[in-house]
Backbone as JSON Lines, residues from 0, in Angstrom:
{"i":0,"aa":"X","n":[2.76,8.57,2.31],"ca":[1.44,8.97,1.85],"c":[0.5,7.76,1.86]}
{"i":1,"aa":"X","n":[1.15,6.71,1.15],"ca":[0.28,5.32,1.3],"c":[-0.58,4.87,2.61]}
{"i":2,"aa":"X","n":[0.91,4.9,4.14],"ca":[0.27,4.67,5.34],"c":[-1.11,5.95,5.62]}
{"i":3,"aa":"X","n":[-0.73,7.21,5.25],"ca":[-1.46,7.96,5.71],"c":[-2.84,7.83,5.05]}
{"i":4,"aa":"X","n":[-2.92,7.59,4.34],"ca":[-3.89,7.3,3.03],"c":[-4.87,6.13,3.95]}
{"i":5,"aa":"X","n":[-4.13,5.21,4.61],"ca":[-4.64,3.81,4.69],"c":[-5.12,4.41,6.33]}
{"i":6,"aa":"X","n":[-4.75,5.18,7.06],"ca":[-4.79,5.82,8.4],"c":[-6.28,6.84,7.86]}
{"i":7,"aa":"X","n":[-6.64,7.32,7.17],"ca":[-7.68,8.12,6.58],"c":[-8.85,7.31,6.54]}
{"i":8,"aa":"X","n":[-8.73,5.95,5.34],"ca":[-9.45,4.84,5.15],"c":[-9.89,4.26,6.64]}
{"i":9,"aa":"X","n":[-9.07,4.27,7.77],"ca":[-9.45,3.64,8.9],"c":[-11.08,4.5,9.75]}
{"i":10,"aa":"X","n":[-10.48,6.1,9.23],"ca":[-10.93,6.68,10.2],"c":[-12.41,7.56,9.95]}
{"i":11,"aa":"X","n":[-12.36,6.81,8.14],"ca":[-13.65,6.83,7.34],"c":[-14.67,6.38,8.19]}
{"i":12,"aa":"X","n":[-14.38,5.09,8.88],"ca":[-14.99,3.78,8.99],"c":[-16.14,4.63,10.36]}
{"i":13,"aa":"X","n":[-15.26,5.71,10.88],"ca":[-15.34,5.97,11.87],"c":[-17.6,6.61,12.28]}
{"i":14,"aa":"X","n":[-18.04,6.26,12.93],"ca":[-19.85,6.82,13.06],"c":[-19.69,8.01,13.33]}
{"i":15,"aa":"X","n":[-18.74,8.77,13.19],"ca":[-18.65,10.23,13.09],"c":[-18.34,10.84,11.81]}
{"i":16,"aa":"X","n":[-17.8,10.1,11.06],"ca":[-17.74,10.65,9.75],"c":[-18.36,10.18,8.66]}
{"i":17,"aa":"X","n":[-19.61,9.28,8.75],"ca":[-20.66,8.86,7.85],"c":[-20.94,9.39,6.91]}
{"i":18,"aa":"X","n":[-20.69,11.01,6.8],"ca":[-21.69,11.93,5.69],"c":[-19.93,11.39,4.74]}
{"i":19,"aa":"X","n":[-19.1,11.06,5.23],"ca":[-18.21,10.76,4.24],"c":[-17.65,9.64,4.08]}
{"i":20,"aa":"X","n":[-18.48,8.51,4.29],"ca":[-18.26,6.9,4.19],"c":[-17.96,6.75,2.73]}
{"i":21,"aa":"X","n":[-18.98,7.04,1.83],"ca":[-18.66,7.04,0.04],"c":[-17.41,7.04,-0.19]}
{"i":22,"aa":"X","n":[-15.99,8.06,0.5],"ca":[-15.11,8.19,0.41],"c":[-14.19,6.65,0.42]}
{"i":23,"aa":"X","n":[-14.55,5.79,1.27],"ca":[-13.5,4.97,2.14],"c":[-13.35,3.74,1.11]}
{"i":24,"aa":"X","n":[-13.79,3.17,0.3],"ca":[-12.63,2.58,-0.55],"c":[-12.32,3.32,-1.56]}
{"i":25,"aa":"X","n":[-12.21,4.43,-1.8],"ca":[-11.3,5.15,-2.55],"c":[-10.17,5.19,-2.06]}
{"i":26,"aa":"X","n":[-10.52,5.86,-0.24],"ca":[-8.95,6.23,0.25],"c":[-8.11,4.55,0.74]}
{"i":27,"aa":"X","n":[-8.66,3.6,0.45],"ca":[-8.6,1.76,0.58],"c":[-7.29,1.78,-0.52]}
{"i":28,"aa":"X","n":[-8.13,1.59,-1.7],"ca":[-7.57,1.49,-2.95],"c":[-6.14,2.43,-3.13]}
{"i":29,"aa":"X","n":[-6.25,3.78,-2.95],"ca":[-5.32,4.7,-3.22],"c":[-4.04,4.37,-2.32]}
{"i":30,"aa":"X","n":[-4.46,3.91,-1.32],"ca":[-3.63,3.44,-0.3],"c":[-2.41,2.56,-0.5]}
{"i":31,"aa":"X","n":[-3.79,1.76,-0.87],"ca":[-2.49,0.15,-1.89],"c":[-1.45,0.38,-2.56]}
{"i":32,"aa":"X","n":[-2.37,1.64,-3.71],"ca":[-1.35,2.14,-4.5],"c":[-0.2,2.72,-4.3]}
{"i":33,"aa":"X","n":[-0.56,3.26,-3.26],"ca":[0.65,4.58,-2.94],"c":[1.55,3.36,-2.21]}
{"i":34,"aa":"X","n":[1.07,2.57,-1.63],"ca":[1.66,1.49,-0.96],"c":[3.0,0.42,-1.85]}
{"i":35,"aa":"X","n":[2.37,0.49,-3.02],"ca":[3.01,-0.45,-3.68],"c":[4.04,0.69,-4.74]}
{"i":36,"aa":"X","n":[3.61,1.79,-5.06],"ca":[4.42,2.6,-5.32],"c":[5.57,3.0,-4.96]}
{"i":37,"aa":"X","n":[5.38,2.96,-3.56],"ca":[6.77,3.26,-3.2],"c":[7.55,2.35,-2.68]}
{"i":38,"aa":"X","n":[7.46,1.14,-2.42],"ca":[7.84,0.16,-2.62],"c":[8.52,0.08,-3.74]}
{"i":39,"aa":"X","n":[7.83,0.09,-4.86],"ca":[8.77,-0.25,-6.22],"c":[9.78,1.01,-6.17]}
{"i":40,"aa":"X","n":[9.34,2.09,-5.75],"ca":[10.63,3.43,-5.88],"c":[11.69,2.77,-4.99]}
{"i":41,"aa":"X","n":[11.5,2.65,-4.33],"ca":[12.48,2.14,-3.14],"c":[13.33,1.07,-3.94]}
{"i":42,"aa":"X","n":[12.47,-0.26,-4.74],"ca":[13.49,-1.07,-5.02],"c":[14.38,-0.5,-6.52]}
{"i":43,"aa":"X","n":[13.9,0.68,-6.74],"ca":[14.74,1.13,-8.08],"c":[16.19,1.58,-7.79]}
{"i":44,"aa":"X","n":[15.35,2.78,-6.37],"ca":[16.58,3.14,-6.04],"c":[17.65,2.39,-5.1]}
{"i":45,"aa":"X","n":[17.27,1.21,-4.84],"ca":[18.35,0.48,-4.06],"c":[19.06,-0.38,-5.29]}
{"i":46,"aa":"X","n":[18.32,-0.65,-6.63],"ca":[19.13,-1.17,-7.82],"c":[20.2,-0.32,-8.2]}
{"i":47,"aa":"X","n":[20.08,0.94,-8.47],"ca":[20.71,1.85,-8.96],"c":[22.32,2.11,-7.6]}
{"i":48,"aa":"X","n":[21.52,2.22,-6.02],"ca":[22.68,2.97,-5.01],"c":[23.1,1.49,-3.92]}
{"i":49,"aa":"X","n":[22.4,0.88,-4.21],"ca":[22.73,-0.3,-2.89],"c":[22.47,-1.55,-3.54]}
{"i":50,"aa":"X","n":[23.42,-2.07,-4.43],"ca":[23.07,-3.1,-5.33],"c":[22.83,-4.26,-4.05]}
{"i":51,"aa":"X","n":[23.97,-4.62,-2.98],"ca":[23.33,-5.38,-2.27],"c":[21.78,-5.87,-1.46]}
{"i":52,"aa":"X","n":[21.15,-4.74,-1.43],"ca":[19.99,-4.46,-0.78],"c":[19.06,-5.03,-1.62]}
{"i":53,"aa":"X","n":[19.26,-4.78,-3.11],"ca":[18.32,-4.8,-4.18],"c":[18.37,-6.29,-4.29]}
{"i":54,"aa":"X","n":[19.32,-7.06,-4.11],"ca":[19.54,-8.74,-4.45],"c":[18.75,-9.36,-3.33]}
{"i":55,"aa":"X","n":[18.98,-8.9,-2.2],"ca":[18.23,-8.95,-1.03],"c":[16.52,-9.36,-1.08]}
{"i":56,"aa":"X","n":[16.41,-7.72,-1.19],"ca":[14.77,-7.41,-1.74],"c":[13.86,-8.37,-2.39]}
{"i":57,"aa":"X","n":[15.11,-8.06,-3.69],"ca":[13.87,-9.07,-4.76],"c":[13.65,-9.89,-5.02]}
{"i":58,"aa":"X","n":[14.09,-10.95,-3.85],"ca":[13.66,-12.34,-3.63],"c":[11.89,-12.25,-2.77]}
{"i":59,"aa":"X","n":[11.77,-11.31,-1.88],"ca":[10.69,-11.03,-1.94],"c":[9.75,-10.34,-2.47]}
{"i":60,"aa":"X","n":[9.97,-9.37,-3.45],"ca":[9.2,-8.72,-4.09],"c":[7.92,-9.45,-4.21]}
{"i":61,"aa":"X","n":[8.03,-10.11,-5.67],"ca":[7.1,-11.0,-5.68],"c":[5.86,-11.36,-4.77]}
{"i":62,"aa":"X","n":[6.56,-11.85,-3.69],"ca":[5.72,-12.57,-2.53],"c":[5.28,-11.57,-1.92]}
{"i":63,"aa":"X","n":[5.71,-10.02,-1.73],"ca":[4.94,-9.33,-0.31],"c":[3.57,-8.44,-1.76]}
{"i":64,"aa":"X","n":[4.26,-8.86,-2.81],"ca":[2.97,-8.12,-3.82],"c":[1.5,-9.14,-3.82]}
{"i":65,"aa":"X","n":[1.88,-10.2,-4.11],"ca":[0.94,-11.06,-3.89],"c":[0.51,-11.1,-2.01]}
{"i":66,"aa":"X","n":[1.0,-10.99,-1.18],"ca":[0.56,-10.82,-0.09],"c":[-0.22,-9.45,-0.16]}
{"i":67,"aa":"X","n":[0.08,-8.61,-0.51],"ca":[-0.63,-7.39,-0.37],"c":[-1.99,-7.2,-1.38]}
{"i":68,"aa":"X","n":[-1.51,-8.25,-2.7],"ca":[-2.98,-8.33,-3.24],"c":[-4.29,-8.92,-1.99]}
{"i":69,"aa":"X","n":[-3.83,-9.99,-2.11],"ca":[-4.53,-10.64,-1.22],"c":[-5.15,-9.92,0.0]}
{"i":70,"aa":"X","n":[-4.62,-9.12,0.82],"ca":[-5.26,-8.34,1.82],"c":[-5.84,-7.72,1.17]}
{"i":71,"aa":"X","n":[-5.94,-6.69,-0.11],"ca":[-6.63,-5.77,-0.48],"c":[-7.78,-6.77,-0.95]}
{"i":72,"aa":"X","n":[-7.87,-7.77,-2.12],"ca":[-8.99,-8.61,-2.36],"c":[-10.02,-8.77,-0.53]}
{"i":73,"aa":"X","n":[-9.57,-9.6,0.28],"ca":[-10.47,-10.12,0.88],"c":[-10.45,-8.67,2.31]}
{"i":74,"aa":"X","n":[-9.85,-7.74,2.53],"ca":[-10.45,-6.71,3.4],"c":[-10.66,-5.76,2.79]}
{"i":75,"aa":"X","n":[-10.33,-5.22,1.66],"ca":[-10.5,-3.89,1.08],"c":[-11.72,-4.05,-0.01]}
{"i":76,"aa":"X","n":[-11.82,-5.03,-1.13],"ca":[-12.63,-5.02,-1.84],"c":[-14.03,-6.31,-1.15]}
């Protein structure tokens, strides 16, 4: 939903859909969210079913959240 969300936001941008530009950092923002949402679902359920995966992971957690702030700060907002 996140990618699709962020595939929507692209196609806001688009000079054919102007009467609904107002829309496009909403569907920006929601994007992130859904983005980072399932991300964290993902690392719950690899704590809970794939403990290896999860040890893996969450050495980057951290870092791809702050990477993903960062894109949203300087292209989204």
């Amino acid at each position: 939903m996140g990618f699709g969300m962020w595939l929507m936001y692209l196609a806001l941008g688009a000079p054919a859909l102007h009467a609904y530009k107002h829309y496009r950092l909403d569907c920006g923002v929601f994007s992130v969210v859904l983005m980072v949402v399932g991300f964290s679902a993902s690392m719950v359920f690899d704590y809970f079913h794939h403990r290896e995966a999860y040890e893996y992971k969450k050495k980057w957690l951290f870092v791809s959240y702050l990477v993903l702030a960062g894109i949203v700060y300087f292209f989204i907002l």
